[in-house]
Legacy VTK file of the C-alpha trace (Angstrom):
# vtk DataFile Version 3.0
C-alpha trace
ASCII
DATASET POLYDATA
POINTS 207 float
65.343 59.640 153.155
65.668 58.949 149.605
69.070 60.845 148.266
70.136 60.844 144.759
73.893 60.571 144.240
76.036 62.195 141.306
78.929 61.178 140.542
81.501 62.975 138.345
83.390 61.164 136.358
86.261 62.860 135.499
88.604 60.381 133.487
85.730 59.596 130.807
85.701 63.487 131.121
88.969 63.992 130.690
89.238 61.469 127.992
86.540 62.587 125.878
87.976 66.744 125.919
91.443 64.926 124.447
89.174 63.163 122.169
87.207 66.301 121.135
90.944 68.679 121.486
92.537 66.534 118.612
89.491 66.445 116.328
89.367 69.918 116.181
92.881 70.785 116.294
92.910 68.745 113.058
90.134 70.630 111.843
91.666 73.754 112.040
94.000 73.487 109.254
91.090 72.502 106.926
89.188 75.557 108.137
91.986 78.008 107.865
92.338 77.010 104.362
88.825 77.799 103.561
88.561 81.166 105.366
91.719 82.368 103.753
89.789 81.473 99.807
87.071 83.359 101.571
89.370 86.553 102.292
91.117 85.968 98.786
88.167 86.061 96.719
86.437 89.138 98.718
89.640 91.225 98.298
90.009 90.562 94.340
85.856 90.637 93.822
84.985 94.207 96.044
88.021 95.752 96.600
90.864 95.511 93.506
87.929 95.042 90.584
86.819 98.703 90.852
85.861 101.545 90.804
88.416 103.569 92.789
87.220 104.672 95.756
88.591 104.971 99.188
89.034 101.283 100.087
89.012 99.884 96.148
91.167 100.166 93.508
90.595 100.070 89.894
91.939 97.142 88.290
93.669 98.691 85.404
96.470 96.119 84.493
95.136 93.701 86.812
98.953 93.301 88.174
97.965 93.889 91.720
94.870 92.193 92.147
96.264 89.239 90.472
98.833 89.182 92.417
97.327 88.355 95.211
97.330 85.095 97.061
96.922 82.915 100.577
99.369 81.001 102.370
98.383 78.697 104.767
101.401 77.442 107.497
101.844 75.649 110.685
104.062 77.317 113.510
104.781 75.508 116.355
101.511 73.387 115.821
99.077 76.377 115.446
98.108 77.153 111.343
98.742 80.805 110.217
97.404 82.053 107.336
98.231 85.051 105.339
96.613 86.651 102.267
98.752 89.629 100.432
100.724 90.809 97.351
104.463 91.076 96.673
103.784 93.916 93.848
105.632 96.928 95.529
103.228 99.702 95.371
100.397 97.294 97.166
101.824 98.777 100.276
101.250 101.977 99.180
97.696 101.971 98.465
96.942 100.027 101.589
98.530 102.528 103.984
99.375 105.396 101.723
102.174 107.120 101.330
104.454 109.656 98.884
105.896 108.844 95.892
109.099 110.013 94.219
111.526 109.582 91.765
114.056 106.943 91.892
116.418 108.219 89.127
116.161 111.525 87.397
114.489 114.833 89.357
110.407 113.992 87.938
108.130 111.755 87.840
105.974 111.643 84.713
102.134 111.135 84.802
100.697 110.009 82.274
97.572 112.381 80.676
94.637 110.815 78.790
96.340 111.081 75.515
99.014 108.467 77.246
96.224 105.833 78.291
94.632 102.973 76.477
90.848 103.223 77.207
91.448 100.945 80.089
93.825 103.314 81.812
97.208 102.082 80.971
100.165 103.584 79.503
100.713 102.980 75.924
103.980 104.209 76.491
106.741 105.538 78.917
107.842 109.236 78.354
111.037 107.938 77.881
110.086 105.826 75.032
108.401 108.488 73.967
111.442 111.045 73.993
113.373 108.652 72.149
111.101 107.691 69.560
107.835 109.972 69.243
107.450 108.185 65.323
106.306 104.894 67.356
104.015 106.681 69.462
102.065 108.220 66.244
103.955 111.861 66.721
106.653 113.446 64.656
108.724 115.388 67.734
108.354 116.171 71.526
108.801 119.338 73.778
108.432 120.498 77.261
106.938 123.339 78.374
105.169 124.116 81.915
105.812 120.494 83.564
104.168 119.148 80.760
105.737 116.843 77.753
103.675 117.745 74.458
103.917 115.355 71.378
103.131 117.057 67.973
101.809 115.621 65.026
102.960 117.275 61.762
105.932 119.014 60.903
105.015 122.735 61.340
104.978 124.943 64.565
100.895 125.302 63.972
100.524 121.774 64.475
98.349 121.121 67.173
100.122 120.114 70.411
98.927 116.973 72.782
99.683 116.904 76.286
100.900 113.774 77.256
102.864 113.639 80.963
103.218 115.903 83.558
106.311 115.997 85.684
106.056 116.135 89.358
108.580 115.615 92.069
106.240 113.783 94.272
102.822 111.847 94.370
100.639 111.560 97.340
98.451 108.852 97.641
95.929 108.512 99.763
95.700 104.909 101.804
92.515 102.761 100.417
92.927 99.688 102.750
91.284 96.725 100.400
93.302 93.814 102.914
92.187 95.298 106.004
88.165 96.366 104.378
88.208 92.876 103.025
89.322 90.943 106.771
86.618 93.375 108.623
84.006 92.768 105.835
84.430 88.567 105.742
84.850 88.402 109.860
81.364 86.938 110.079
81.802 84.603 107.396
85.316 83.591 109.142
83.793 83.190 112.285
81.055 81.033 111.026
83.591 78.560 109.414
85.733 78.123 112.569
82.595 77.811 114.786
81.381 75.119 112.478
85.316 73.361 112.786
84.581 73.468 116.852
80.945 72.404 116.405
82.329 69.339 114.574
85.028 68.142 117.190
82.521 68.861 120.272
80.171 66.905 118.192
82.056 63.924 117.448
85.125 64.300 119.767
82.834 61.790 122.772
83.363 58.415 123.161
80.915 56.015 121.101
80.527 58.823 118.832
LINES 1 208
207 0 1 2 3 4 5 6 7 8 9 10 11 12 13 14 15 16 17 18 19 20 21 22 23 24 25 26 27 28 29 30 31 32 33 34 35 36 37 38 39 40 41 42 43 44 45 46 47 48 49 50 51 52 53 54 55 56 57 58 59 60 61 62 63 64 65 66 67 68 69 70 71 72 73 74 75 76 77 78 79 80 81 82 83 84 85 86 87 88 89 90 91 92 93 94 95 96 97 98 99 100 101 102 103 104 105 106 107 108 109 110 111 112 113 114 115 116 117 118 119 120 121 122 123 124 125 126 127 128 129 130 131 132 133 134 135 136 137 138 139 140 141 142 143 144 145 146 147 148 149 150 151 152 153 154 155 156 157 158 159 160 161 162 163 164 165 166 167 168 169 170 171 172 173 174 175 176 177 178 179 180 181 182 183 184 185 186 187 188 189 190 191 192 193 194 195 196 197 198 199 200 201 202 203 204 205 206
């Protein structure tokens, strides 16, 4: 009877998965780098450029959302990379948590009156204490948790509320690093299975 023999060959086998093994594993670094630009860019474009909501943040200063940045590095031959912030209250936002005074027994909100049309302070309550002529008013006062500037120098001049004291903040968590990982996973994905495409593609011998 005719019989048709296969043979496996599994040196040329074996070679050509080494082959294919160290292409990609070169790769990987390259494609690490680009998925972490990928992450970087979605969590300052959709998540820290506004408006507040429960995974964005307004970008009032810009402090936080500037602050963030990638870091690609190798441990023990694998690449890790990491995207985050080293402002303080970044943690805060992403998981929540209360806030309270570090000196002194309030903290002090600032009202509209406080704010620059972009939602920064124009100035501190201390700086405001100690100097209400630079801040455009001619004395201070509390009453109610509330600092009050006035303008004028008579007791029928109309008051402005500026800060409100309050021995703790709550904030709620809006998680803009974790959103932005679960929202660019298919995009990730895509870029790594392209990186193992590549080294399966070219990782034979002859190739």
């Amino acid at each position: 009877m005719p019989d048709i023999e296969i043979r496996f060959d599994g040196e040329r086998l074996g070679r050509e998965i080494a082959s294919a093994a160290r292409l990609i594993a070169s790769g990987l670094p390259k494609a690490m780098d680009r998925a972490l630009l990928v992450l970087e860019r979605r969590v300052k474009d959709r998540h820290l450029s506004g408006p507040t909501g429960s995974t964005s943040l307004r970008a009032r200063s810009a402090r936080l959302r500037d602050s963030i940045t990638s870091r690609l590095t190798i441990e023990a031959g694998v690449p890790v990379g990491t995207v985050g912030t080293k402002v303080i209250y970044g943690r805060t936002h992403e998981f929540g948590g209360t806030i309270r005074p570090r000196r002194g027994r309030f903290l002090t909100v600032p009202l509209p009156a406080a704010l620059t049309p972009a939602g920064v302070g124009r100035f501190t309550a201390r700086e405001l204490i100690n100097n209400p002529e630079q801040a455009g008013f001619t004395g201070t006062w509390i009453a109610k948790s509330i600092i009050f500037g006035r303008r004028g120098r008579t007791q029928r001049s109309r008051p402005v509320p500026l800060f409100v004291l309050k021995r703790s903040i709550k904030l709620p968590a809006r998680p803009f690093l974790l959103t932005s990982l679960i929202g660019a996973r298919q995009e990730i994905e895509a870029i790594f299975g392209e990186e193992l495409a590549r080294g399966l593609e070219f990782g034979g011998e002859g190739a």
